[in-house]
N, C-alpha and C positions, 0 to 999 in steps of 0.2 A: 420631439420627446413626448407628445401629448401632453395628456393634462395633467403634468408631474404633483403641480403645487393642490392638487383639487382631492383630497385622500375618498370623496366620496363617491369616484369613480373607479377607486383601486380597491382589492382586498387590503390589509395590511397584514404584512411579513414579520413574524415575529418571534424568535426561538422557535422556529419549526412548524409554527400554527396561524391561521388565517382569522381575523375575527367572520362569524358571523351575520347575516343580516342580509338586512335590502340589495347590500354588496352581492350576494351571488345574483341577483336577478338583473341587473345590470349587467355582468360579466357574461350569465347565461346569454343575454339579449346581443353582448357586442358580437359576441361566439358565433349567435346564431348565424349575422350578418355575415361574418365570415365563411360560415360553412356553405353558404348560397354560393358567395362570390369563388372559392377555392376547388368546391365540388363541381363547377364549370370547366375547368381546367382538363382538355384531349390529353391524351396520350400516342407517344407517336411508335408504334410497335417498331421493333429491334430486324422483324423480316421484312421490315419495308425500307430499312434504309441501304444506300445507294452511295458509289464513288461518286462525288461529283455535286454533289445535293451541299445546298447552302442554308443555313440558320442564324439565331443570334442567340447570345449568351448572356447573363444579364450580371453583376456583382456590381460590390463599392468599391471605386476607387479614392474616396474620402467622406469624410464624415457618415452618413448616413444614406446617403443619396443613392438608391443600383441605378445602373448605367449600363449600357447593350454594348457587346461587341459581338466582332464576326467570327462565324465557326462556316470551316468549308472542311465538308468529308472529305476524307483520304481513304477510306474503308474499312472495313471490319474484320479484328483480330480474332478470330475465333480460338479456343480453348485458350485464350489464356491464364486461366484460373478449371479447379474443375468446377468444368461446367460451367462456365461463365467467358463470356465476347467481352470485347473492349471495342468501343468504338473510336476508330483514329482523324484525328482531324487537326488543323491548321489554324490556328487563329490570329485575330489582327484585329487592328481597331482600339482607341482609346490609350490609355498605358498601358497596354501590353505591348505596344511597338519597339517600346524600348527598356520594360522589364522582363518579357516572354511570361511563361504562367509564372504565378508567385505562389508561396506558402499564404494559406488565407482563403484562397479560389477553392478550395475544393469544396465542393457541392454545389458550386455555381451550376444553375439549371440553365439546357441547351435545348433549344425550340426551332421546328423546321414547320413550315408552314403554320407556326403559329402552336403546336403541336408540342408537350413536351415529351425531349426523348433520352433525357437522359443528367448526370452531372459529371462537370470537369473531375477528374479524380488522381490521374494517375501523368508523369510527364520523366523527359530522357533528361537525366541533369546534365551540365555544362552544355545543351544543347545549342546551336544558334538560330534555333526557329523554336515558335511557340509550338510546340508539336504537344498534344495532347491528349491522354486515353479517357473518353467517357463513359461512366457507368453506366449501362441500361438503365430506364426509370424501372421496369420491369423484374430486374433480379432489387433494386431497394425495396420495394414496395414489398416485393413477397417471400423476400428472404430479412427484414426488418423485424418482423413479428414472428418467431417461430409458435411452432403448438407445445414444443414441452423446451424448458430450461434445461440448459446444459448445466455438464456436473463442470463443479469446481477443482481443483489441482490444491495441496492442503501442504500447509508447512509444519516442518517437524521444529520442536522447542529447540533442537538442535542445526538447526539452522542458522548458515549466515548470508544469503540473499535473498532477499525478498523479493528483487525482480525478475529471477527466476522462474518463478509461477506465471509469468506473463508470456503469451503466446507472439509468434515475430513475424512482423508481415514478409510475404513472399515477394521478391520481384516477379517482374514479366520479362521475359528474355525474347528480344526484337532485335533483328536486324544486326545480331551481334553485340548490341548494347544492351543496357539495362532498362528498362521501364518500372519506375517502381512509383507506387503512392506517393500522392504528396505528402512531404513530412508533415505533420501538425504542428506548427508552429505555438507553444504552450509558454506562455508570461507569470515571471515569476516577481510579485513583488515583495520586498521586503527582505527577501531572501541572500545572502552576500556569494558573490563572485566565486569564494572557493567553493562554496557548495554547491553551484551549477556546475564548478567544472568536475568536480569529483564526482557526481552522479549522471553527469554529461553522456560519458559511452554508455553506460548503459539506458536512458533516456530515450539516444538516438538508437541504440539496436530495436527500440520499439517501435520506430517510426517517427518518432515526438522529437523536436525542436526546440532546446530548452534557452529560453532570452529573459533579457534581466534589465529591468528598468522603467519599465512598462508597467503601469499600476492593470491588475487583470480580480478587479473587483472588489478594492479592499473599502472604496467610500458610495460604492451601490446605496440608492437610497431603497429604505424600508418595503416600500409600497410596490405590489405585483405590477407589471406595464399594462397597456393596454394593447390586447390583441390585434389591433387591427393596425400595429404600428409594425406587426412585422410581414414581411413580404420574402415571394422565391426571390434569392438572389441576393437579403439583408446579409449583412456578417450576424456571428453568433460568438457568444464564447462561455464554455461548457465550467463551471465553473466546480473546480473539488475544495476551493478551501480559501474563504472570504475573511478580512480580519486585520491584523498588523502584517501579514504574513496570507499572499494569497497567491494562487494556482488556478488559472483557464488554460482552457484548450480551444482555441479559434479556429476556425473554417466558415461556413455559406449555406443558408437554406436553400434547399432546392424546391421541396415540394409542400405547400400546405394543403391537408384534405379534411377540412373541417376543422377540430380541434388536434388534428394529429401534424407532427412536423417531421419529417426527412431531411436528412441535413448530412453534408461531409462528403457522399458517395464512397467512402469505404470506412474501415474502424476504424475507430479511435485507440484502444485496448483490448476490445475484442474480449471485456469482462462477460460480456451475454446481458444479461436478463441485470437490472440496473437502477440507481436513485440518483440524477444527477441536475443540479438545476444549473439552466441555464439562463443568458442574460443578452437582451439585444447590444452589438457591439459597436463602436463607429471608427472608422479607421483613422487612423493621425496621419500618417504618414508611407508613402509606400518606397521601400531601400531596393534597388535595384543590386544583382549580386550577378557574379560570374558561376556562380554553381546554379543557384536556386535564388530567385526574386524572395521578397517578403512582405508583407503587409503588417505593419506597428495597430495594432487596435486597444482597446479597451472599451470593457464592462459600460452599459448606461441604464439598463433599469433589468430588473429579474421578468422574464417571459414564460418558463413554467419546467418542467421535468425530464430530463432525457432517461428513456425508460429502457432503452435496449440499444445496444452497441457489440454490431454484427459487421461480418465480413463486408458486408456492400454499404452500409450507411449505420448511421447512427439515427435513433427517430424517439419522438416523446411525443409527450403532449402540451399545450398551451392551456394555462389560466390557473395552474397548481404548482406548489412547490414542496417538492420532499423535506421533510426534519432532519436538520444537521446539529452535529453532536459538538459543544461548545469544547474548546481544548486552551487553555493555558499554561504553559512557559514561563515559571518563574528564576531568572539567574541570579548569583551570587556568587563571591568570591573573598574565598574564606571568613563563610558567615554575613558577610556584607552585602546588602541587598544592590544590584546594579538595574536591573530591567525586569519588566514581564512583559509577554506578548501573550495577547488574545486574538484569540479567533472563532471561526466557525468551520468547521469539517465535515465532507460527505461522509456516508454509512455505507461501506463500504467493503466486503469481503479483503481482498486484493490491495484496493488503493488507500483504503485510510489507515493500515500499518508502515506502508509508504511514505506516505504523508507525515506520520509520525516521525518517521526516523530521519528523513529531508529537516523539520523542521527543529530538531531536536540537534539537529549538528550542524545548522546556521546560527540558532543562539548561540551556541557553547561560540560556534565560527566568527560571530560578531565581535565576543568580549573576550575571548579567549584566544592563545594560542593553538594551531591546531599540529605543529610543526614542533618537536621538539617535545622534554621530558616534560609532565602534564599530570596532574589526576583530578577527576572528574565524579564526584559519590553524585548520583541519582537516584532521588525517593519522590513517589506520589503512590498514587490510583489510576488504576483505568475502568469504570464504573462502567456494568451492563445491566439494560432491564432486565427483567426476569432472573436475572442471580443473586443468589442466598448475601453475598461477597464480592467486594471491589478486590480488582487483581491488582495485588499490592506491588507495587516496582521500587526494588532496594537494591544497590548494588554501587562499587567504589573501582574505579578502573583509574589504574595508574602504567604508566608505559613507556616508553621511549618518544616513542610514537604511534601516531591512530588511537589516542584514546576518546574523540569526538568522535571517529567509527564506530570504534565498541560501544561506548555508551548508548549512541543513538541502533545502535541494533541490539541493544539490550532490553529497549522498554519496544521496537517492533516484533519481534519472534513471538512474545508471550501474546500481544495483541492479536497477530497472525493466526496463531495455534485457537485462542479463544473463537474468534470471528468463521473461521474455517472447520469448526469441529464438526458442525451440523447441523448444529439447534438455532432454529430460527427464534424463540424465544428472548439469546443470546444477542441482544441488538446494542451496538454500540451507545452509550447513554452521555457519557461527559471523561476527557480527560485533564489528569493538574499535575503537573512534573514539578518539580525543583532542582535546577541544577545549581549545584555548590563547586566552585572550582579551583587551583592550586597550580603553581610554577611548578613545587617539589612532586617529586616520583614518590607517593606515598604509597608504598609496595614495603614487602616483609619477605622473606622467602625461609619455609622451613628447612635448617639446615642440619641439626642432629636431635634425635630422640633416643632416652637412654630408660632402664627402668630400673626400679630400686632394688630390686632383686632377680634374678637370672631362676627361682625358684619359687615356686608358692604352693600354701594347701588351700583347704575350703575354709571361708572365715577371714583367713587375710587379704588384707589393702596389699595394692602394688601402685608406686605410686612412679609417673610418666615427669619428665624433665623434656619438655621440647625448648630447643634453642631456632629463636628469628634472625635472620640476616636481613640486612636492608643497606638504603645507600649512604657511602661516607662510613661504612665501617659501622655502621648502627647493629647494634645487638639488643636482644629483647629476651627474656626467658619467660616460659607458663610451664604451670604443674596441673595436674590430673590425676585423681586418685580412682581406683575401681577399685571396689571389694569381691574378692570371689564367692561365686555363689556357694550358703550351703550344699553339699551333696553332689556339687559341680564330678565329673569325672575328672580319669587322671588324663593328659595328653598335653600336646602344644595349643595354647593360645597366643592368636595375635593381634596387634595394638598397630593398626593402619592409622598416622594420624595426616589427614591431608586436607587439600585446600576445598572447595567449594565444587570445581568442577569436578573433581573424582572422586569424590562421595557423591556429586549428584548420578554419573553414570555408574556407581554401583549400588544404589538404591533404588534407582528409578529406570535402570536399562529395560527390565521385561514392563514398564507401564508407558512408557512416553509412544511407542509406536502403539499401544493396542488401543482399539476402538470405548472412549469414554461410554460407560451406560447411559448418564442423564449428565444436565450442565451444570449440577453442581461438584459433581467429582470431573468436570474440566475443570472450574474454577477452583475446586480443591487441589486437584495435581501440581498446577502452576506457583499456586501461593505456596506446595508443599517444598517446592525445590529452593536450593540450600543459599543463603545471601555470600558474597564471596570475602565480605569482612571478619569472618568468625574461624576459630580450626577444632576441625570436627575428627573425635579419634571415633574407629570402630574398632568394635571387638568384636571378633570372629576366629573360629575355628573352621581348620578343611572338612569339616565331613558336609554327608549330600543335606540340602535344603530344598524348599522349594516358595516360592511365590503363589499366593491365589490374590488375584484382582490386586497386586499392588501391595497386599501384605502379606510380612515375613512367616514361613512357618522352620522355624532354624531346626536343625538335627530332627526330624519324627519320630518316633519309634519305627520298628522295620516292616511291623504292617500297615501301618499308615503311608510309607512311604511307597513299600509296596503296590497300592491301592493309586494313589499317588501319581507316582510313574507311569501304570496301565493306564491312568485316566488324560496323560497328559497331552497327547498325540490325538484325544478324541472331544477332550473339555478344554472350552476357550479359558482364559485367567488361568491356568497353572501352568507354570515355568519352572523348570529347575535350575536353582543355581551352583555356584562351585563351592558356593563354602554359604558356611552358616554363620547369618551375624546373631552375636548372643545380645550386643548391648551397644549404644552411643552416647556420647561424651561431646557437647559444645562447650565452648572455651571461646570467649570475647576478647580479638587482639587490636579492640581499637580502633580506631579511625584511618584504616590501613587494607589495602591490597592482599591476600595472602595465597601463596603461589606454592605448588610444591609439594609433594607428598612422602613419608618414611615410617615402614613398619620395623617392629622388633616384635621379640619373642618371650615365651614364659613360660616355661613349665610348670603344671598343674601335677602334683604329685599326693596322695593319697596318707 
């Protein structure tokens, strides 16, 4: 473990920052040593290998220790990717004899004459031989570092997966069977049983192995490692989220070239362009399995940045550590404080709305039921640099069932939408949730709306009678008074009085797909849209309207509209709508769910 106890050989790690000092020059200096010894390292080109040709392959089979085993070529798969060979080989030697390749091994580096040529990557599951695809060192190396970032896939407010955006690795189709990556075997600790298994399929459609028990970084101590403790061949594990509550991703360094590291031989995620720190790992235990072997590791000291995670490898660099965004979980039930969980979170397009929402529905999943009638209200912040405004998370979900679903995809969408808009600016800063939780289905459902007149002129109130339904026979009534406008014309007005969701998609349908200007009308749209504890009447009449950039322009006059309309099909921001809202009415129904929408009518009579 080096010189863990000695801090004046480490940076020290700290909310995201490194102190200063004589420390870099040290670090510089171990680096250096490393970059002599690692920039020695041949390469054994992809057209020079051969059926028949024997090498050795190095990983841990415990603790910390790499250990060689044997690789005999079987030959070279070509196109199995585009554009990309797989190299087929046979191994033995060590435990592998009798766990075949494991989950863990991949990027174990393979050396033929001393030469490296490549990492373990890719194997046939339920096979009975260690049969396994290696990655060119060649396609990691130079398909690792692209020259421009790829763009991002972006999630709409109206969304409900978030691991949708995530791209699926390919098998290789051999010999009738499958060849596909080795899964990532990714340690979840902290985190409870039902949540692994409810986010389980879609984990493994990633590739990723989701296990539980396994601490994967949560008592890391402070202090950077020392460089020269990691070698081709170490385990690693990629760490998104250190804490009460922590998430690695395990696999094997393959290649060090200076302060640069290759690692895994294929992705991980396949996010691109990346902040990811990672941490030397040591193995506890290696589980032999009839599908897929496995290797048990855990985190031992933080080693530096995984910076890009691409089709053939994942790679960073050694001696720095990216800023991760502190996140807190405070629960309760009804009112009564039970837990908090703290942690530390990557910054992360894609994975730390994720991450949010996994950990968001293991608390609730710890102290709560997740099975059965349930409500769940959720308030905090999710705080970014550079904006005006923390994006404020309010919202009360009560249900039969799945309301630890809902809830925890309720505070990831808005983070998603924010992170994914565009603006680098927008950098994740700090999140604080509260969950408050309940046995009772605390839901309301509007069930009649009445008005006090079937008639009106300009000058008079009309005043709204909504009746709530809820469970056990629970009845609730709210009033609503609008005055009509002087000068108002004659025609029908209507009084839509509905819950949260359909006032948000008739307010906000022509802005939530269009492209934000700057990040503060992201962060305004999000905070604009409607909490689902309150009932919101509108009032609107059918004639045409129209929207510019998100505001109403209700009834125009007929040359405006005119003007309007020709402009609409050529100027971005204007939408037309079906009707024109005149005016809106909140109404606070408490501590309660509110489900359900009912217009009525009124004639406007002169």
């Amino acid at each position: 473990m080096g010189a863990r106890g000695s801090t004046s050989a480490r940076k020290r790690y700290s909310s995201g920052g490194y102190n200063e000092g004589v420390l870099r020059f040290v670090v510089a200096a171990v680096l250096a040593s490393a970059t002599a010894l690692f920039a020695q390292t041949p390469l054994f080109p992809l057209k020079d290998v051969r059926a028949g040709m024997r090498g050795v392959g190095r990983t841990v089979f415990s603790g910390s220790q790499v250990e060689d085993f044997q690789v005999e070529i079987l030959g070279v798969l070509d196109n199995a990717g585009p554009k990309e060979s797989l190299i087929i080989a046979r191994l033995s030697g060590g435990a592998i004899d009798r766990t075949g390749v494991m989950q863990g091994m991949s990027g174990s580096p393979v050396y033929i004459d001393g030469k490296l040529v490549g990492a373990v990557a890719a194997a046939f599951p339920f096979s009975k031989e260690a049969i396994s695809g290696i990655r060119p060192i060649e396609d990691m190396v130079t398909r690792a570092f692209p020259t421009a970032p790829s763009a991002r896939p972006s999630v709409a407010l109206g969304g409900t997966d978030i691991l949708s955006v995530f791209s699926k690795p390919e098998p290789v189709m051999a010999g009738g069977a499958q060849m596909a990556d080795i899964a990532t075997p990714v340690a979840f600790g902290g985190f409870s049983r039902n949540t692994l298994d409810a986010f389980a399929p879609q984990l493994r459609s990633l590739g990723l192995d989701p296990r539980q028990g396994v601490t994967a970084g949560a008592n890391l101590p402070p202090e950077l490692g020392n460089p020269a403790d990691l070698k081709p061949g170490s385990m690693i594990s990629v760490q998104l989220m250190a804490g009460d509550l922590s998430v690695g991703a395990d696999g094997t360094v393959t290649y060090i070239d200076g302060s640069r590291v290759y690692a895994f031989g294929h992705r991980f995620l396949a996010v691109g362009a990346t902040a990811l720190p990672f941490a030397l790992a040591d193995v506890i235990a290696l589980v032999p399995n009839v599908n897929t072997s496995f290797k048990l590791s855990a985190g031992r000291q933080w080693m530096g940045t995984i910076s890009q995670d691409r089709e053939s490898a994942i790679s960073g660099e050694l001696g720095k550590l990216p800023e991760m965004a502190p996140v807190t979980i405070s629960v309760s039930r009804e009112g009564r404080p039970i837990e908090t969980y703290r942690m530390r979170m990557v910054k992360d397009q894609l994975l730390s709305p994720l991450l949010i929402q996994m950990a968001i529905y293991s608390a609730i999943d710890v102290t709560e039921r997740t099975v059965g009638a349930s409500s769940i209200r959720l308030t905090g912040e999710i705080d970014f640099q550079g904006s005006p405004a923390p994006v404020k998370v309010a919202g009360m979900y009560a249900m039969d069932n799945g309301a630890a679903a809902q809830a925890s995809i309720s505070a990831a969408i808005p983070a998603a939408y924010v992170m994914q808009a565009g603006y680098d600016a927008l950098s994740l800063r700090s999140v604080t949730l509260n969950i408050d939780a309940s046995d009772d289905k605390k839901s309301l459902n509007i069930d009649s709306v009445t008005a006090s007149k079937q008639e009106a002129r300009p000058g008079e109130t009309v005043r709204l009678y909504i009746t709530l339904t809820g469970e056990n026979g629970r009845e609730v009534t709210r009033e609503a008074d609008y005055a009509v406008p002087i000068g108002a014309g004659p025609g029908m007005l209507y009084f839509t009085v509905a819950d949260a969701s359909t006032t948000n998609v008739a307010d906000f349908k022509q802005t939530v797909g269009a492209t934000p200007r700057d990040a503060g009308q992201v962060i305004g749209l999000v905070n604009s849209l409607h909490p689902n504890n309150k009932i919101y009447v509108r009032v609107w009449r059918s004639n045409t309207a129209y929207q510019l950039e998100g505001a109403d322009l209700p009834d125009p006059p007929a040359s405006v509209s005119l003007m309007l309309g020709a402009a609409q099909s050529g100027l971005a921001g204007i939408t037309q709508t079906r009707n024109s809202k005149i005016a809106a009415i909140e109404i606070d129904a408490g501590d309660v769910a509110v489900n359900g929408s009912r217009t009525v009518q009124v004639e406007i009579k002169q």
